[in-house]
N, C-alpha and C positions, 0 to 999 in steps of 0.2 A: 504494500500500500504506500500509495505519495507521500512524504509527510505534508502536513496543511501549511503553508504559506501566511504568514503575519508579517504587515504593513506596520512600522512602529514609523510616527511624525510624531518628532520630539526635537525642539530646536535646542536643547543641552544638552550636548554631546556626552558630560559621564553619565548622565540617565540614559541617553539611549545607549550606553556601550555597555553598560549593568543588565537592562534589560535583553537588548541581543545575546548577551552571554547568558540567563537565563532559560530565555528559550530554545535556546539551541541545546541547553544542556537537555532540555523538556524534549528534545526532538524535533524542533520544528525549525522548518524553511525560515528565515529572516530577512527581508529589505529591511532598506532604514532608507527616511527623507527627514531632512531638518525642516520646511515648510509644505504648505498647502503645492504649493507651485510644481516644489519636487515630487511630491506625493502622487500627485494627478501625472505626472509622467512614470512613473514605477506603473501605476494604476493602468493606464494605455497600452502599456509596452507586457505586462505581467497583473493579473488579477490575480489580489491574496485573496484569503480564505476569515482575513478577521483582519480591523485595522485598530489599532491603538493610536488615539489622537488626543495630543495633550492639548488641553484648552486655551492657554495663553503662547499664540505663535507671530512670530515677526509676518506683518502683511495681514492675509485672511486667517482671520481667530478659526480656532478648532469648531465653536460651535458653529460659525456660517459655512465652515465648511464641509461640517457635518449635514447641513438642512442639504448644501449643494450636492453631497454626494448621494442623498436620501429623494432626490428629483431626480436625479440621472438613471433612464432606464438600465444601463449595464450595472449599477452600483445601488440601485433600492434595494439590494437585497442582501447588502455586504453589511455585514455585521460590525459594527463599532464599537468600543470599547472607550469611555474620555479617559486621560488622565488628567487629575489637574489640583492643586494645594488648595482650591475654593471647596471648605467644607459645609458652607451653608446650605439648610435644605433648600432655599431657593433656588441656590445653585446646584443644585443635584436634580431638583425639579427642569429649570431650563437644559438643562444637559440631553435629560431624558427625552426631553420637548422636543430636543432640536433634531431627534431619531437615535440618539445613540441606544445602546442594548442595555452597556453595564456603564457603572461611572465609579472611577476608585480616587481616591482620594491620595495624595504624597503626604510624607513618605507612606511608601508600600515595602512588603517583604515580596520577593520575588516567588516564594510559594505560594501566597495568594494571588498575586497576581495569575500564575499559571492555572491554581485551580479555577479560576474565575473569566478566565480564557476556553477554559475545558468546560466549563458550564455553558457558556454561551454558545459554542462549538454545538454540544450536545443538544439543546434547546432545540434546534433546526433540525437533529435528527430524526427520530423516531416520524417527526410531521411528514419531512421529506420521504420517508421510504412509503408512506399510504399514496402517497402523491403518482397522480395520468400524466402523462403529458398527452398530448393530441396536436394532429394535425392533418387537414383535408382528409379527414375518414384513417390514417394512420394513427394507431397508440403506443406509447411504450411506457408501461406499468416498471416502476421506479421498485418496486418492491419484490415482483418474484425477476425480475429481469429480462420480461417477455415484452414481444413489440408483435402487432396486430395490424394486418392491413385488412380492414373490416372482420370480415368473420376467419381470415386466417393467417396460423400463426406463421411469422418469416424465422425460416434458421440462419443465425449469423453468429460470427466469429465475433469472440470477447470484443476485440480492437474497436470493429466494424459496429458491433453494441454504444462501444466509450463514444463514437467519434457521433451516432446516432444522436445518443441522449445528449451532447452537449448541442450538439446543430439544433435538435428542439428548446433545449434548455436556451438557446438565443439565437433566437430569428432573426431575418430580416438584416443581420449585419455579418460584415465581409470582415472573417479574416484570416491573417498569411499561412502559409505553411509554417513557420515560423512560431507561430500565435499558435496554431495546432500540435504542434508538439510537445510545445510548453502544457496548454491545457489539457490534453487529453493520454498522451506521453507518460509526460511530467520532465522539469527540468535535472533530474536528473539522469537523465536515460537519453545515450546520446544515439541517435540515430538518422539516417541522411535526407532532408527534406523530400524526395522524392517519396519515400516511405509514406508518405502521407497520401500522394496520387496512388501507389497501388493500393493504399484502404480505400480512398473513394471510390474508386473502377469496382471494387469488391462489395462495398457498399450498395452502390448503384445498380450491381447487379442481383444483388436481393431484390432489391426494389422497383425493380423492372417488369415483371412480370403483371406487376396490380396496379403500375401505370405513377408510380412514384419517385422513380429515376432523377425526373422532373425538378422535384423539389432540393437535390442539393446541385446547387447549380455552381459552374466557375464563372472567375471573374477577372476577366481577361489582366494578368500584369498587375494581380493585387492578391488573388488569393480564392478561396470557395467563401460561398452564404447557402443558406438553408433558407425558403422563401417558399409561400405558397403563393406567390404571384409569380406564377409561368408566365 
């Protein structure tokens, strides 16, 4: 299994260098951005799994750009975590307000921190695994691992599955081979961007027969999308 990927914005340096060091002890993937600005390109280039955003950032505050990142279709659904030395409930109210999950307070011990990472993580689970996706009479059931094109079931290969659920998991947007490997892969499994066309070909051909081919579509000199606008 990948480990999950944490976005830590935190514009002081030995807090974010305590914190990387903690989670990584925990297992997990780590960027680091010192502001909003950075973040939003780690974010474009690589989607984490959970971000840690400290409230007081040089430029845009953690919390606008918490509400910003809670309007962005790829990013409503990415888990935030504040950090931030404001312990008033108001402030823990606004925090909350502004989309985030959890809000923790400094100083933190890195073990709660982690378990309270691992809460939030978890929160999403159990929901996500009841969870359809659909699409043009196409399903794939997130839970026993089967995908349906109307009344019948398609056989495909793990990959051909990962590469499935996430083109549903986000429509409508193009991206690289690049982007694919990263997310469906994972960054750490190095293998040659082509790799990615022989899953589509294989892909497509599951889904060829019930007339669904269609829907993952290339893009010419940027990459695939998943689109039911044929």
């Amino acid at each position: 299994m990948n480990a999950k990927r944490i976005l830590i914005v935190e514009d002081e340096q030995p807090i974010r260098e305590m914190v990387m060091f903690a989670l990584a002890g925990a297992g997990y993937e780590v960027q680091e951005a010192a502001d909003a600005r950075q973040a939003q390109i780690n974010i474009t280039e690589r989607l984490p799994d959970l971000i840690l955003l400290d409230w007081m950032l040089p430029g845009l505050s953690g919390i606008d750009y918490a509400r910003r990142l809670k309007k962005d279709e790829l990013t409503r659904e990415l888990p935030v975590i504040m950090l931030t030395a404001r312990a008033e409930e108001e402030d823990k109210v606004q925090g909350l307000e502004s989309g985030a999950d959890d809000y923790i307070t400094k100083p933190f011990s890195p073990r709660e921190l982690v378990a309270r990472i691992r809460a939030v993580l978890r929160r999403g689970g159990p929901a996500a695994e009841d969870e359809m996706l659909y699409a043009s009479g196409l399903s794939l059931d997130l839970a026993s691992h089967r995908v349906s094109a109307g009344e019948n079931l398609l056989e495909m290969g793990p990959t051909e599955y990962r590469l499935l659920e996430f083109f549903m998991s986000h429509p409508e947007r193009v991206y690289s081979r690049s982007q694919l490997l990263d997310r469906v892969w994972g960054s750490n499994v190095y293998v040659e961007e082509r790799t990615v066309d022989v899953h589509i070909r294989r892909l497509r051909k599951v889904l060829e027969p019930h007339g669904y081919d269609a829907l993952v579509q290339t893009v010419r000199g940027a990459g695939y999308r998943f689109s039911t606008r044929v």
